[in-house]
C-alpha positions as CSV (number, residue, x, y, z in Angstrom):
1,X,89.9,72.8,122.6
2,X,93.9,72.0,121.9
3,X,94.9,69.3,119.6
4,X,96.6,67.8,123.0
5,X,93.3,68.3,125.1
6,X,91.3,66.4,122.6
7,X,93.8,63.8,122.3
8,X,93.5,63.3,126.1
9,X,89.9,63.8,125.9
10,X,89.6,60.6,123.3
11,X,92.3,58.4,125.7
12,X,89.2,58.5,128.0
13,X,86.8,57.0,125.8
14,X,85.9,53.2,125.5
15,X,85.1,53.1,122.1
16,X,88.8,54.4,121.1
17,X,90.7,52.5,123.3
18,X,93.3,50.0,122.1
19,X,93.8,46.5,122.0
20,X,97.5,44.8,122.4
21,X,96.0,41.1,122.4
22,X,94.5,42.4,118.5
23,X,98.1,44.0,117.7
24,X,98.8,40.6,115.0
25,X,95.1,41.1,113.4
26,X,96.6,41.3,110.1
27,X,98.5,38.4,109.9
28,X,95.8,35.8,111.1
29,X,93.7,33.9,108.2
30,X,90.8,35.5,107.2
31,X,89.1,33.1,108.7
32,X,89.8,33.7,112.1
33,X,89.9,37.6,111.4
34,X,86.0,36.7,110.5
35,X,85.5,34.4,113.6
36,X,86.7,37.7,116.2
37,X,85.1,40.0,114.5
38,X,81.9,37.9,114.1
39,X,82.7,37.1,118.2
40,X,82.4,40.5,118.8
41,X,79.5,42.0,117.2
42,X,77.9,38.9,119.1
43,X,78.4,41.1,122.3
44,X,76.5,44.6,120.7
45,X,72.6,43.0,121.2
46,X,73.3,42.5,124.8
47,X,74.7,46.3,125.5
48,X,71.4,47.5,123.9
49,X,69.3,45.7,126.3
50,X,70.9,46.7,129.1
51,X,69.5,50.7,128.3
52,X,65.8,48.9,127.1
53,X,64.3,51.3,129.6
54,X,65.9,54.3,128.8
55,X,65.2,53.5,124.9
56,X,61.9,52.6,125.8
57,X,61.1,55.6,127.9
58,X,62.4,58.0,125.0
59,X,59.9,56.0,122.5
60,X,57.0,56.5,124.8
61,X,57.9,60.3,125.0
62,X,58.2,60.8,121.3
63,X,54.9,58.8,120.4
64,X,52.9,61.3,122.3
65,X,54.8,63.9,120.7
66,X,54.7,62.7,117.1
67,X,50.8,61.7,117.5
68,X,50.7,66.1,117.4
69,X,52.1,66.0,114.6
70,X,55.5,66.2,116.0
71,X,58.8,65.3,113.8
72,X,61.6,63.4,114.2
73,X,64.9,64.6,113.5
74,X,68.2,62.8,113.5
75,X,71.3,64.7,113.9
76,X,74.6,63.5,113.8
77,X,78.1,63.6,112.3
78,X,80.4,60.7,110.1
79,X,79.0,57.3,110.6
80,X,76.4,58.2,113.2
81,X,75.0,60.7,110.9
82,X,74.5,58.3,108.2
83,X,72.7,55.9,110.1
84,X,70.3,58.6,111.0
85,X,69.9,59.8,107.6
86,X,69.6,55.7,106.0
87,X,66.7,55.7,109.1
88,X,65.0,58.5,107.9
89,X,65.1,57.5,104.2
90,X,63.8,54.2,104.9
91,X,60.5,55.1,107.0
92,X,58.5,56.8,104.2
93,X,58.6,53.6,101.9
94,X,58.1,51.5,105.1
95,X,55.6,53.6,106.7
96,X,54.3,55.7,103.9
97,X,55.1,58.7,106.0
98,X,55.8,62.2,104.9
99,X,59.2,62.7,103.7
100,X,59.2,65.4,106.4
101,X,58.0,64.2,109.4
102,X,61.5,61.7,110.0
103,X,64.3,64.0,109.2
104,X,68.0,62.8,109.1
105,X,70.9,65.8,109.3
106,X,74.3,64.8,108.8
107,X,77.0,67.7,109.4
108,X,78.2,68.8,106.2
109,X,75.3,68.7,104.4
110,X,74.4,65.5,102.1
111,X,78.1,65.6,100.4
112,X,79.2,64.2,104.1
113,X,76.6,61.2,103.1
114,X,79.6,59.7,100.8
115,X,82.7,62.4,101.6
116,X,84.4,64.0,104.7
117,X,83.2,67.3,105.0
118,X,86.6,68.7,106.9
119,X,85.8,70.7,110.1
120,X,81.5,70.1,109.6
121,X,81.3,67.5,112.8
122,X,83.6,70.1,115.6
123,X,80.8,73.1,114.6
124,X,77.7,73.1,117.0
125,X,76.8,76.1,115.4
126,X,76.3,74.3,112.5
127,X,74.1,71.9,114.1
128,X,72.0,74.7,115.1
129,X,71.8,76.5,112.2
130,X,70.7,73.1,110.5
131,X,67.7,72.9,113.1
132,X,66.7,76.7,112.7
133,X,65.9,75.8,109.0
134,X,63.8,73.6,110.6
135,X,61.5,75.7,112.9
136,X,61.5,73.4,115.1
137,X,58.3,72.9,117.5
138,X,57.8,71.8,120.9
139,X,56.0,68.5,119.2
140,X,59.7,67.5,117.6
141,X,62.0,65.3,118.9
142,X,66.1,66.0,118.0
143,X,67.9,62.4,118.4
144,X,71.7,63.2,118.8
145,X,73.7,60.4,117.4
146,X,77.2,60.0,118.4
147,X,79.8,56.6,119.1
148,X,81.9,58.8,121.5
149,X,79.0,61.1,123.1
150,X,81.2,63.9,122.7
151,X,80.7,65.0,118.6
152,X,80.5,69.0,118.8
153,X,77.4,69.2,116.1
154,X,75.5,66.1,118.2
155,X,75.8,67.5,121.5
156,X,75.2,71.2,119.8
157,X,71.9,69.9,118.2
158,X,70.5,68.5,121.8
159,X,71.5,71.7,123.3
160,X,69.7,73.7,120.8
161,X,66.8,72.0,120.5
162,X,66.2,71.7,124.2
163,X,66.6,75.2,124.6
164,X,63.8,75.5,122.1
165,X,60.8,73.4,124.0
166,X,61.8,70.0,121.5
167,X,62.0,66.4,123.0
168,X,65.6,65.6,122.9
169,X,67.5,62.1,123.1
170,X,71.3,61.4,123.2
171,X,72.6,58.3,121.4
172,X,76.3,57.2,122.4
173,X,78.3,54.0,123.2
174,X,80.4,55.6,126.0
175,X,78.9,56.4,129.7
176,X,78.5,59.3,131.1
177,X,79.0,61.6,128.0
178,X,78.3,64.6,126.7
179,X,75.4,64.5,124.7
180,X,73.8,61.8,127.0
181,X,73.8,64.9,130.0
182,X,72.5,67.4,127.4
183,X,69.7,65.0,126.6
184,X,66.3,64.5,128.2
185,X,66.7,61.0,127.5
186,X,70.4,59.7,127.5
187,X,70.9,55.9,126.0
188,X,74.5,55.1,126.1
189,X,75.2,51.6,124.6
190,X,78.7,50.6,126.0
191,X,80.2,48.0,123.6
192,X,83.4,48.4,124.2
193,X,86.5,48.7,122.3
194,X,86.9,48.3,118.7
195,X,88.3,45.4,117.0
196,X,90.2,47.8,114.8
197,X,90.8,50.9,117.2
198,X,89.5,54.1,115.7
199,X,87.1,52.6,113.5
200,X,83.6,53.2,115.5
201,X,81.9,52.3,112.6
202,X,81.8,48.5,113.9
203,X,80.5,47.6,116.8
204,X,79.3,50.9,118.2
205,X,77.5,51.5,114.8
206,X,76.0,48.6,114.8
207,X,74.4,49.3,118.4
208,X,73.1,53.0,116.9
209,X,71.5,51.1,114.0
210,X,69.6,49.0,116.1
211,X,68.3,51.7,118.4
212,X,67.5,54.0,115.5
213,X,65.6,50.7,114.4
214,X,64.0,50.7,117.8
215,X,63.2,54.3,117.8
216,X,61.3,54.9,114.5
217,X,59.9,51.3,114.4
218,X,58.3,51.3,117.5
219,X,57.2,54.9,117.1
220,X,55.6,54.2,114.1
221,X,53.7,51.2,116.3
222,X,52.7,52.9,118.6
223,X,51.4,55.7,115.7
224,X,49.2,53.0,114.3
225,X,51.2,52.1,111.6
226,X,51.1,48.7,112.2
227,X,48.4,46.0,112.2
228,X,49.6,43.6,114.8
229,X,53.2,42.4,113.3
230,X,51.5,43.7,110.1
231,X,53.5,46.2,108.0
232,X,50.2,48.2,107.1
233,X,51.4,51.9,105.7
234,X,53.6,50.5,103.5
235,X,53.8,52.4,100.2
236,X,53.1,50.1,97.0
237,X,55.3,52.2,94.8
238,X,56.9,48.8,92.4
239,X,55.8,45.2,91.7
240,X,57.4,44.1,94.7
241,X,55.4,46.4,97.1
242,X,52.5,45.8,95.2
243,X,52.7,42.4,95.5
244,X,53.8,42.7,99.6
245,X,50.4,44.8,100.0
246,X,48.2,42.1,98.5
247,X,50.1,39.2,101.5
248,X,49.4,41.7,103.6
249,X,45.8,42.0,102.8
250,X,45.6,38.6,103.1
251,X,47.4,37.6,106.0
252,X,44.9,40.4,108.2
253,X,41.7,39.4,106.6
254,X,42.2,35.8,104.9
255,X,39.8,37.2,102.0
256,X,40.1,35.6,98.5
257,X,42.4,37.3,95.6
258,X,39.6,38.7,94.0
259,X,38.3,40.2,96.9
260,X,41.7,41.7,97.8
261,X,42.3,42.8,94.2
262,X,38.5,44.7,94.4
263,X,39.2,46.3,97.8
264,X,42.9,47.6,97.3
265,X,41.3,48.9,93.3
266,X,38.4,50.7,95.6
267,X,40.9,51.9,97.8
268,X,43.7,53.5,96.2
269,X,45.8,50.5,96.9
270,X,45.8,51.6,100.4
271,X,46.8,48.5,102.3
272,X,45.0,49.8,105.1
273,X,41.7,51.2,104.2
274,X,41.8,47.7,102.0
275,X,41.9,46.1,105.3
276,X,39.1,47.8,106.7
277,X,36.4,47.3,104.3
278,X,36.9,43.7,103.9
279,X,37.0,43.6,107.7
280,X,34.3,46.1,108.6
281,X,32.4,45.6,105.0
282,X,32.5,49.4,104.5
283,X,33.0,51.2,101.4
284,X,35.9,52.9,100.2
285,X,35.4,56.4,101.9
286,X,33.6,54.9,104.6
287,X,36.7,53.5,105.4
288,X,38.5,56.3,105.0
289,X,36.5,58.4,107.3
290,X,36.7,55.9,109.9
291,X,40.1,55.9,109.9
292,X,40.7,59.8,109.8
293,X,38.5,59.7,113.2
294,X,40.3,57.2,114.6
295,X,44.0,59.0,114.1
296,X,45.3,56.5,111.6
297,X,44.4,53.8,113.7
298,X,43.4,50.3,112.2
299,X,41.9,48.4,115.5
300,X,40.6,51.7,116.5
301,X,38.9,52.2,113.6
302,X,37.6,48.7,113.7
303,X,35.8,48.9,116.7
304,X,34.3,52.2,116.0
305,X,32.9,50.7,112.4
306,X,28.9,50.5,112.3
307,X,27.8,46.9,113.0
């Protein structure tokens, strides 16, 4: 593609166009600078609910893919990759998930995670060399992640990974683009232009961040790693965590702090095998086993233990 062809190609797109009214920006008070652009990200919740059922469609698709044993992996370039990379990092300490089962790829390699990799985000090869190291499986899902729907390594990493049997889902905040056509499951959140024109890492990332939120969180939901509204996977790796496991304990079974303290000692500090014998009055390994049968489970589990 020519320098003029892509200039024309980004003309096109919502999320670059400009703004005259915004032309004097920088000579307002901060105050009102605050008050537009706080007026503004006001507008991104209501863009993601207008593609609810495409998002919740895609989640659907990747639970029953993920409950094989299925991965996720976020690919993306610039911002968009970084939000998938921060949502990958965040779901093992949330979830207590194997570092490997949510994956975030950010073209260029972690250096791109604080520098410009020059050239990284126009290579779809490089997007599918990135997945190759993968091997990835029917069971996987590839989320391409892009503000303008168009990024050469997002669009490249659907392709690929449709070509190879995977679930694939295009994130974008411009209609009818690219990667949401390559994708089984297109979710284009159109918030409009950017207070600061070029900058998509505003409004439009804000709308990725709360659909990656969506897609991992409710994933992990419908995966059993939640007990009700109850955070129950969750990792106690520091005080703070330890102490979070403990309320948690708590809140599900309303048991006393010695009892809490005797089933998370018998249990590993495993929130949810904690849960289960104070529930169920199982042992340790009874609870365990339980849980193993009922994939992961907690209300499953529950109603399988012996009476």
């Amino acid at each position: 593609m020519t320098s003029h062809d892509l200039r024309t190609q980004l003309a096109s797109l919502t999320t670059e166009a400009f703004r005259p009214e915004l032309a004097g920006i920088d000579r307002l008070p901060t105050l009102d600078i605050a008050r537009l652009m706080n007026g503004e990200d006001a507008g991104v919740p209501a863009a993601v609910a207008a593609q609810l059922p495409r998002i919740a469609a895609a989640i659907d698709a990747m639970a029953a893919r993920m409950s094989r044993g299925g991965r996720l992996v976020y690919a993306g370039a610039g911002t968009a990759g970084r939000l998938g990379v921060l949502d990958a990092s965040e779901c093992p300490p949330t979830f207590n998930t194997d570092p490997e089962r949510v994956v975030g790829l950010i073209a260029g390699g972690p250096a791109a995670m604080v520098t410009s990799v020059e050239g990284a985000e126009d290579s779809g090869e490089l997007a599918r060399r990135d997945l190759d190291a993968l091997k990835l499986t029917p069971d996987d899902t590839v989320v391409g992640v892009s503000a303008s729907g168009r990024t050469p390594y997002a669009v490249g990493a659907v392709e690929h990974a449709r070509a190879l049997g995977a679930l694939t889902i295009g994130l974008a905040c411009n209609e009818h683009s690219a990667l949401g056509a390559a994708a089984e499951h297109g979710i284009e959140v159109v918030v409009g232009p950017e207070l600061i024109a070029g900058s998509t890492r505003l409004k439009a990332g804000t709308a990725q961040k709360l659909v990656l939120n969506m897609l991992s969180t409710i994933t992990m939901i419908r995966l059993g790693k939640t007990y009700g509204n109850l955070m129950v996977d969750v990792r106690a790796s520091n005080d703070k965590l330890r102490a979070r496991s403990h309320r948690i304990v708590s809140q599900a079974t309303g048991a006393s702090d010695a009892e809490i303290e005797k089933a998370l000692t018998e249990t590993g500090g495993e929130v949810k095998q904690a849960i289960l014998t104070l529930l169920a009055g199982v042992d340790g390994p009874t609870a365990a086993r339980l849980l193993e049968e009922s994939g992961g489970h907690l209300r499953a589990a529950l109603a399988h233990a012996p009476r």
